[in-house]
N, C-alpha and C positions, 0 to 999 in steps of 0.2 A: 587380542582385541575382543574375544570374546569373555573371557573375565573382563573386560573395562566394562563391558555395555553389560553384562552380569551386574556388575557392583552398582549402574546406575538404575537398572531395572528393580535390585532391591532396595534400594533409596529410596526412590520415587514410589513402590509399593507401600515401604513402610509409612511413608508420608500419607500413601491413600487410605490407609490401615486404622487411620486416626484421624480424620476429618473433625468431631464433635470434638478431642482436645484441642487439635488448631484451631478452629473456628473459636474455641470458648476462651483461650488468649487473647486470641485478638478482638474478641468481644469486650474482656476485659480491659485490655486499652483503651479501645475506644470509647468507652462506657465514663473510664474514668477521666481521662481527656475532654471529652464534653463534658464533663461535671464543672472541671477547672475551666473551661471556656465559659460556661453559664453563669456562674458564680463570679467571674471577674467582668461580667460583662454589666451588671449592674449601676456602673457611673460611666456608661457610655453615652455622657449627652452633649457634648462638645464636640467640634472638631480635632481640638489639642486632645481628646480621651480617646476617639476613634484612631486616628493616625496615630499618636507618639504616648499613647497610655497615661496622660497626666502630666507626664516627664517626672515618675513618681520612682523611679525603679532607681537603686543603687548601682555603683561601681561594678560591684561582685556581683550582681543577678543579675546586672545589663551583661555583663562577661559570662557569665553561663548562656545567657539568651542566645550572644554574639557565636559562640562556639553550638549550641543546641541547633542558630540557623544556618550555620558555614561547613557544618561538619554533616553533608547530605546525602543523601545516597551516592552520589561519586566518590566522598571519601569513606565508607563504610563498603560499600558494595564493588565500585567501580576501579578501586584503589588495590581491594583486595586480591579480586581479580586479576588486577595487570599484573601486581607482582606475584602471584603463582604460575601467572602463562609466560610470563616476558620475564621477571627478575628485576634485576638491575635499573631496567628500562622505566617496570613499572613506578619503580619508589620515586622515581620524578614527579615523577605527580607530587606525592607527599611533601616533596623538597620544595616543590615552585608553588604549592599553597601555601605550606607555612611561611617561608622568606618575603612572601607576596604580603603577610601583616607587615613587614618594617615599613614598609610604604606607605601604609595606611597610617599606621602609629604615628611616625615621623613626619607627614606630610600631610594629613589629611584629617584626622579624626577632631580634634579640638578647633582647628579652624571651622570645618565645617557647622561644629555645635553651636558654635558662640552665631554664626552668619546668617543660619538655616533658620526655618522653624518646623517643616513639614518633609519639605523633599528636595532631591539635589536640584531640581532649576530654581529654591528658593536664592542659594547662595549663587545659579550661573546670570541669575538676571538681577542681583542684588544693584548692581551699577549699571547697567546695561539696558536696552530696552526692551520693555517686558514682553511682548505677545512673542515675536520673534525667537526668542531665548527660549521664553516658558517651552513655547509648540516645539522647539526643535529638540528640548529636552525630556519632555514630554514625549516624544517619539522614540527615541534611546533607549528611555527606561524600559517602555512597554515592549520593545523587541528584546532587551538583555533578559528580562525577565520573561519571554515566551519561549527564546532557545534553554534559558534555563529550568523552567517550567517543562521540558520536553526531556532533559534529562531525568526528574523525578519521577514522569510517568514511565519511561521505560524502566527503571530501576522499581517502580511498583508493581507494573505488569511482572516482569522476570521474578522478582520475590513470591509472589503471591503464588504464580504460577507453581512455584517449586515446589511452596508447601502445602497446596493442593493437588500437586501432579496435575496441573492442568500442561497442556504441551500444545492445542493447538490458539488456531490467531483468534476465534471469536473470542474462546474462554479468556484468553489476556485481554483483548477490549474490553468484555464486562468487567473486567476487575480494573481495568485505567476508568472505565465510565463510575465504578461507585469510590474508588479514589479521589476523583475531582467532585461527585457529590457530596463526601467528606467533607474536603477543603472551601466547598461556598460554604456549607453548615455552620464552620469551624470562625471561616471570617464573618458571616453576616453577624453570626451571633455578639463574637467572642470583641471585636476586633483588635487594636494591637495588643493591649492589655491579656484578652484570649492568649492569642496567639504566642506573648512572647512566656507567660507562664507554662504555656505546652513547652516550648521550646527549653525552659531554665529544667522540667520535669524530663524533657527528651535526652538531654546531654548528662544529667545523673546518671540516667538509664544506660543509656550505648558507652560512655567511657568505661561504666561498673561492667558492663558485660563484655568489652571487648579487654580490660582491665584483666577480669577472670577466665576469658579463654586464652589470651598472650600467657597466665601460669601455667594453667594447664598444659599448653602445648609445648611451653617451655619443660614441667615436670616430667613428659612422657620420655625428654631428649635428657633428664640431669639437667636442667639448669646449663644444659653447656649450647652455648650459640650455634658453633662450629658443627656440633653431630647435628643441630635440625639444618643446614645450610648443607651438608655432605647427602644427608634423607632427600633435600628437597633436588639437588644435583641427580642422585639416584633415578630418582622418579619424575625426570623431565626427558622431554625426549632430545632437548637443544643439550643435555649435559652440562658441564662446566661453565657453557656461555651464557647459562643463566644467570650465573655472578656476575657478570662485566656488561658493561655497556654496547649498546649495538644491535641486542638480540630484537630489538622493534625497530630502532631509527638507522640502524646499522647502512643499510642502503641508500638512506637518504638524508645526511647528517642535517641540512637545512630545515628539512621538517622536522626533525628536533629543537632547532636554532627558535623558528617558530612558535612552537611549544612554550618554550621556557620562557621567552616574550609576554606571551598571552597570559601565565603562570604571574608571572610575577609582577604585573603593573596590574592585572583584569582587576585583582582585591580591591584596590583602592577605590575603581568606576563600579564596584556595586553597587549598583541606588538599594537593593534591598538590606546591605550592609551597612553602606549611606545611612538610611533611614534611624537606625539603630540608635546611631549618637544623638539621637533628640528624644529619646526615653527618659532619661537621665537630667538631672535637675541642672547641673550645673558642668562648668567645662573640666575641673578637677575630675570627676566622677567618667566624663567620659573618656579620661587618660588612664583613670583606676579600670572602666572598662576592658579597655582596649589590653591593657597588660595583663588582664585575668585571662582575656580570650586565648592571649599568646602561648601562656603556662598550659592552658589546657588546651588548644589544640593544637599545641607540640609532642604533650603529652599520649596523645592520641595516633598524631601522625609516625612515632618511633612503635607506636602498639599492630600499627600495619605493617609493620615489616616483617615482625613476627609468624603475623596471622597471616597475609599474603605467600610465606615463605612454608609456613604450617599448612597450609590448603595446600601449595604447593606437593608437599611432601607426603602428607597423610589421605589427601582425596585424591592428587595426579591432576595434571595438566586435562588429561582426555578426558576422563570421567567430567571436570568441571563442563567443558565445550561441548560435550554432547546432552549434559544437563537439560531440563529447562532450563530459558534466564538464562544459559549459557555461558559467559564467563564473568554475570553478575552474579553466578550463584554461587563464587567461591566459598563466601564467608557464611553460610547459611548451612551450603555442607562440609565442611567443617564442624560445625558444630552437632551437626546430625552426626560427623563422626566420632568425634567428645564425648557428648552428651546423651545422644540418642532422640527421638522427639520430645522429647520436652524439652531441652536444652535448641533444639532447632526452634521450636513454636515461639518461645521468649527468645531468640536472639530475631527471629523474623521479625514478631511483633515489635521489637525494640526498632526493629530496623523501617517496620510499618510507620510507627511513630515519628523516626528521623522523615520520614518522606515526608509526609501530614503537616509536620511543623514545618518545614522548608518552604510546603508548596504553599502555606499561610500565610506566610513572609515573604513571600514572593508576590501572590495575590494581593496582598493589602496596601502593598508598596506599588503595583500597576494599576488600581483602583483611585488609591491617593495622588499619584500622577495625574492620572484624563481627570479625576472629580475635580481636585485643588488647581494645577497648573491649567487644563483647557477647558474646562468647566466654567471653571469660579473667576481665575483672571484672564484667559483670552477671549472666551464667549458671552461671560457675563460683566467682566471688565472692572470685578473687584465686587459688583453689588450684587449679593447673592444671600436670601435671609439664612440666619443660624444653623438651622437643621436640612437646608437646600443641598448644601454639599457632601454631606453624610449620605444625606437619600443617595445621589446619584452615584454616589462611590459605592455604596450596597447595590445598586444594579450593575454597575460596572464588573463587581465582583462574578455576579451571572454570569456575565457575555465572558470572561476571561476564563472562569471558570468551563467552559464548553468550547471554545476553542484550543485550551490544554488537552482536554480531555481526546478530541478529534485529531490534533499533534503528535498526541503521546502513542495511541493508535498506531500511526503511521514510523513511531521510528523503533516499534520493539525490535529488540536482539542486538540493539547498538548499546556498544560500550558508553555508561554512566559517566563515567570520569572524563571520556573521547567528547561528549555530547556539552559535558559543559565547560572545558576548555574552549568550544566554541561561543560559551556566552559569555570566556573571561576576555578571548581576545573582541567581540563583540563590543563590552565594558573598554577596554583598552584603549581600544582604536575611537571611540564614537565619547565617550566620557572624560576620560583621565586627562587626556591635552588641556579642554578646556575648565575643567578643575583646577588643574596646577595655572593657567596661565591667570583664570579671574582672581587664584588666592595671591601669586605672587607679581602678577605683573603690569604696572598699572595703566601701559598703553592699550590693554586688550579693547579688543570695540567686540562691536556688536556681528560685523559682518565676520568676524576672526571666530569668532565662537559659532555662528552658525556652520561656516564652511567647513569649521573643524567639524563640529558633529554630525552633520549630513553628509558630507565627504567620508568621515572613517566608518559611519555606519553603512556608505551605499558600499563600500568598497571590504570591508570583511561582508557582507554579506551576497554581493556579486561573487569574491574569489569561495566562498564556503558553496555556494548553488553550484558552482563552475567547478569542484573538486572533486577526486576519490569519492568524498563524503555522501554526494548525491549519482554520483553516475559511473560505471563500468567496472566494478567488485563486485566480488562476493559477501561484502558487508554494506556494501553502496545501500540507500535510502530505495534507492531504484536499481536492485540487485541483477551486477551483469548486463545490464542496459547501456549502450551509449559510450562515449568514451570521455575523459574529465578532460577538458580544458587547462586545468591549471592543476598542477600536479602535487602542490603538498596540500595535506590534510587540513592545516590549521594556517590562516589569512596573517595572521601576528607578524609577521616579518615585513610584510609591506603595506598594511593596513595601519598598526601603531605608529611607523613614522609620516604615515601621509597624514594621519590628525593630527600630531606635531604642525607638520608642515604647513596645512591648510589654514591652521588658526595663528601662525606666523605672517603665511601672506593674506588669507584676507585683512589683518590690522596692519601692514605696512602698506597695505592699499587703498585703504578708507581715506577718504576725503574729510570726513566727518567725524572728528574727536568726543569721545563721550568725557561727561563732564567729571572734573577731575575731584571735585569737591566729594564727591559718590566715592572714588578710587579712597580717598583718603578714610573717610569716613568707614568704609568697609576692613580698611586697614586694623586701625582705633580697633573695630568689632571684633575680629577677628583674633587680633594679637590679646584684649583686654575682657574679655568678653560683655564690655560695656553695652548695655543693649539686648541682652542674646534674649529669647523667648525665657523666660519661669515658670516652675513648677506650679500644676493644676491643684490649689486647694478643693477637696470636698469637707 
């Protein structure tokens, strides 16, 4: 043990050692990120320019964006991590985001395009009645994107932290507090248009760099798979059970079961994901989208097994857990063990940037929710001048932006990946039901769709307050306090088919048929994309 806490004590020194190059990296980032934010922010004078960039962007650069905004500190950071502590256990992850696009592909992305124009309650009230729809949708969003919003600050505290050797809780606040001042900066400025060119320059970055440490750590084994998985066996303290399944859910197969629920439907109920396919001029484009996303963050997720299984084996399980950042800092030291600091400084920074762009896409999409859906059509009931809804979704941006930040605070040392499988089963449970029911099913009412989404969302959100997650661990929210109520980690197993559920009974309960001519009409839209919003000339 005391060579482990050696090896992390010179890590962390050599980090201290070098403050003025880390800082000038990621000065450098930043520098050049605002450039690209300022500079696209120029034909920001519409609403179609602030929320969906024109709907100027192609196939191929909506598909970098899509993967620059999905590919976030959970699967860089949090991914990494799991699988050098856990193994087997961890590349779950990896398997229930990727499979979690067929969903979206196949069910979700081209309908939505052609129905929408701004945000997902565009197409849940497209038939249905507005205020009720918009505000319940409107609600969904802005909590899918707070719990997710909450994993990006922990995964920026934990990073920063590393490569500053910071270690205790103020010094990670101040770096979540100028994180989130980043992120308003980033959307007042830039807004989608900003934002998603960070995002197409973010995903260059991080597959190029995770790209070239998966060789590397492949070259130091020979190219042979087998000697870095015997290394990474070596230097675990579970041994062999790192390979197989169990060594995390082993105890509790259901909270696995769980898991892979929330994995693999959450994709689809992403409003910030949602949002994406109206970039894009047309519905072809966001089919080309969605298939560039797939390639590449397939691509990426077979690159974490490597690098998970590399950390595992060249940094040790221990060293990673007693780190800063703690089991977010697999992939960071790693490359401090690669590279040395500079090789750490630019994979952080890379990994700086993956936050930045996520929490900008996250931001702009809970912004354009309250401005568009309760702003614009429940409060102001559609009449609202030109640049009225702009204005307030730039204030919006503030208040979210300070609440992330106060969030993020409050959940450092929790696993990235852990954190936002809780905003997939979140998306799952409160989104996705009635998604699928407005696009396929034309009895849906109004009462079906709300109960669907205030039901799934009171209900992941009750069983996540009432778990492990928050109370009586040693990784609890409220560490060793209290004892949990409901015993798996992640709501997915009985929260996804209660929003089923709920938006089945409340429309075979309705007295009150919505009008069918709307059902048809939305059909036509959706299957044909007759109608769909067009590309913003300048």
């Amino acid at each position: 043990m005391n060579e482990i806490f050696g090896a992390i004590e010179a890590a962390v020194q050599t980090v201290e050692n070098n403050p003025i190059l880390n800082i000038s990296i990621f000065g450098a980032f930043v520098a050049v990120t605002l450039f690209i934010v300022i500079r696209a922010s120029r034909n920001n004078k519409t609403a179609a320019d602030y929320y969906a960039a024109g709907r100027s962007f192609t196939g191929p650069q909506n598909g970098f964006a899509i993967s620059g905004d999905y590919l976030s500190a959970a699967s860089f950071l949090g991914i990494c991590g799991a699988i050098a502590i856990n193994g087997y256990d961890g590349f779950l992850y990896s398997i229930g985001f990727l499979v979690a696009w067929l969903v979206a592909l196949l069910l979700v992305a081209e309908l939505m395009r052609n129905t929408g124009k701004f945000t997902m309650a565009d197409v849940l009230s497209f038939r249905l009645k507005q205020t009720p729809v918009r505000m319940a949708a409107a609600l969904t969003t802005l909590a899918v994107c707070f719990f997710y919003l909450l994993a990006q600050m922990a995964g920026a505290g934990g990073l920063v932290s590393l490569l500053l050797g910071i270690d205790d809780q103020v010094g990670q606040s101040i770096v979540v507090a100028v994180v989130g001042v980043l992120m308003i900066v980033y959307v007042l400025i830039g807004g989608m248009k900003g934002t998603t060119w960070v995002q197409i320059v973010k995903a260059f970055l991080l597959i190029g760099g995770a790209l070239g440490m998966t060789v590397w750590v492949l070259a130091i084994y020979g190219f042979n798979f087998n000697s870095l998985l015997e290394a990474a066996v070596a230097a675990s303290p579970a041994g062999e059970d790192v390979l197989g399944p169990g060594l995390q859910y082993g105890a509790n197969p259901w909270d696995f079961i769980s898991l892979a629920l929330a994995l693999v439907f959450g994709t689809a109920g992403l409003p910030h994901v949602l949002m994406r396919f109206y970039t894009v001029p047309t519905a072809k484009e966001a089919r080309r989208s969605v298939v560039w996303a797939i390639w590449l963050i397939g691509l990426f997720y077979l690159l974490t097994l490597v690098l998970g299984y590399g950390a595992g084996a060249l940094v040790t399980p221990d060293v990673i857990r007693a780190a800063p950042g703690g089991v977010n800092s697999a992939a960071p030291l790693l490359a401090l063990e690669l590279g040395g600091p500079i090789l750490l400084g630019f994979i952080s920074a890379v990994a700086f940037a993956t936050i930045l762009a996520v929490v900008a896409g996250l931001t702009i999409t809970a912004a354009a929710s309250f401005a568009h859906d309760i702003y614009a059509n429940v409060v102001k009931k559609g009449k609202v001048a030109p640049d009225g809804e702009v204005k307030v979704a730039r204030r919006t941006v503030v208040v979210i932006g300070v609440l992330s930040i106060l969030g993020g605070i409050g959940v450092q040392g929790q696993n990235v990946a852990f954190l936002v499988a809780l905003a997939f089963a979140v998306a799952a449970s409160a989104n996705l039901p009635t998604i699928l029911y407005s696009l396929f099913w034309r009895r849906f009412t109004t009462r079906g769709a709300v109960w669907s989404m205030y039901g799934g969302l009171a209900a992941a959100i009750i069983l996540i307050f009432l778990s492990p997650v928050f109370w009586g661990t040693e990784t609890s929210v409220f560490k060793n306090v209290g004892t949990a109520i409901w015993p798996l980690n992640n709501p997915g197993i009985v929260s996804i088919p209660l929003g089923f559920f709920l938006g089945w009974l409340g429309t075979v309960t309705s007295t009150k048929k919505e009008d069918p001519r709307l059902a048809a009409e939305m059909d036509v839209r959706s299957l044909t994309g007759f109608g769909a919003e067009k590309a913003t000339h300048h």
